[in-house]
N, C-alpha and C positions, 0 to 999 in steps of 0.2 A: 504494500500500500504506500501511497505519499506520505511518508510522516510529513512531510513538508506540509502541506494540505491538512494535515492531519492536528497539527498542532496549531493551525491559526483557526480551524473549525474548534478548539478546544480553546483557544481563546477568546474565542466570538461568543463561546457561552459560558464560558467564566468558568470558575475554579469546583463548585460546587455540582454533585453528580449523584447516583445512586448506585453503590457496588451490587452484583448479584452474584450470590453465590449458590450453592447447592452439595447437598450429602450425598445428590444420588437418586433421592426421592425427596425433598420437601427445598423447595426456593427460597434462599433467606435474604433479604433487602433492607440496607441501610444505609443513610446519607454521609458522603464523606466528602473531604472538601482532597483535592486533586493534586498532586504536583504533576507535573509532567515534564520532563528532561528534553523532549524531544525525538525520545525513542522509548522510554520506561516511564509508567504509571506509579507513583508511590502513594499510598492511601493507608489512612491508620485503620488497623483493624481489629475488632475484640475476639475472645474466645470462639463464638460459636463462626465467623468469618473465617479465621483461622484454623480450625477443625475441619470445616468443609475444602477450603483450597488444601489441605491434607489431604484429603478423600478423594478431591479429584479439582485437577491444576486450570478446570477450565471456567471463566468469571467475566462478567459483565458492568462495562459502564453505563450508566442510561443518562444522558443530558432532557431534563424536560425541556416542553418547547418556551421560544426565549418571547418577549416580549412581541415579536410579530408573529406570531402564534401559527408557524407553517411547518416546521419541522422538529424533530427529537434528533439528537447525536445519539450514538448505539453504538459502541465499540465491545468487540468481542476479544477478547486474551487469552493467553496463557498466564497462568499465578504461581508465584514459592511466595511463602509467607516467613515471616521470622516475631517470634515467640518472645521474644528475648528484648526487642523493640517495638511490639504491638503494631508492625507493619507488615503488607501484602504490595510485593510488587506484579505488575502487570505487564506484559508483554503484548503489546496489540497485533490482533491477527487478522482482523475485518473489519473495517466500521464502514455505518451508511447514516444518512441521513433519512426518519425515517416520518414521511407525512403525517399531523394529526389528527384526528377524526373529525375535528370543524375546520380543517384549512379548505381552501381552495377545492376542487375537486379536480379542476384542469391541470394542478400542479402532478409534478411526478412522484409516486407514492412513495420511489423508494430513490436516492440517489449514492449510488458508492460511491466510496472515496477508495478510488480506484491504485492498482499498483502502479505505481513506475517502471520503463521498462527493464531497469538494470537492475530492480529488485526481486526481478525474477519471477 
């Protein structure tokens, strides 16, 4: 993906996001506020956040939509957590841009933030 792209869409809607995680079977959801490197997601995260990226390393950013009420950010990761600092980094492996149920209708539902060519 463009992190290039990837990082000024994560600026555009600011620091503030929703992690999702999961055991397996039950989706756990909580607000956390963002750093982002420009390739790594670092986000604080409690016990049960950290339990589940144990379980299984794969974890969701959710930007709600921003004040022009057309899209949601969605980045999908890779997670290792560390126990020892109450942080969860993230590794982004897909994000899209994703319509909200009152925007537009003409707009496109979904828009990826697409790779670059050299990224393979």
């Amino acid at each position: 993906m463009s992190l290039d792209e990837l990082e000024r869409r994560v600026q555009d809607f600011g620091p503030l996001a929703f992690l999702i995680t999961t055991d397996g079977k039950t989706p756990h959801v909580v607000s956390v506020a963002v750093d982002f490197d420009g390739a790594t997601f670092s986000v604080p995260a409690g016990r049960s956040s950290l339990r589940n990226i144990e379980s299984s390393a794969a974890a969701t950013l959710l930007w709600p939509g921003r004040d022009d009420g057309s899209y949601s950010l969605i980045v999908d990761a890779t997670a290792d957590g560390d126990r020892d600092d109450d942080r969860a980094l993230l590794h982004p492996t897909s994000a899209v841009l994703h319509r909200l149920a009152d925007a537009p209708a003409d707009l496109p539902s979904c828009v990826r933030i697409e790779r670059e060519a050299d990224d393979g």
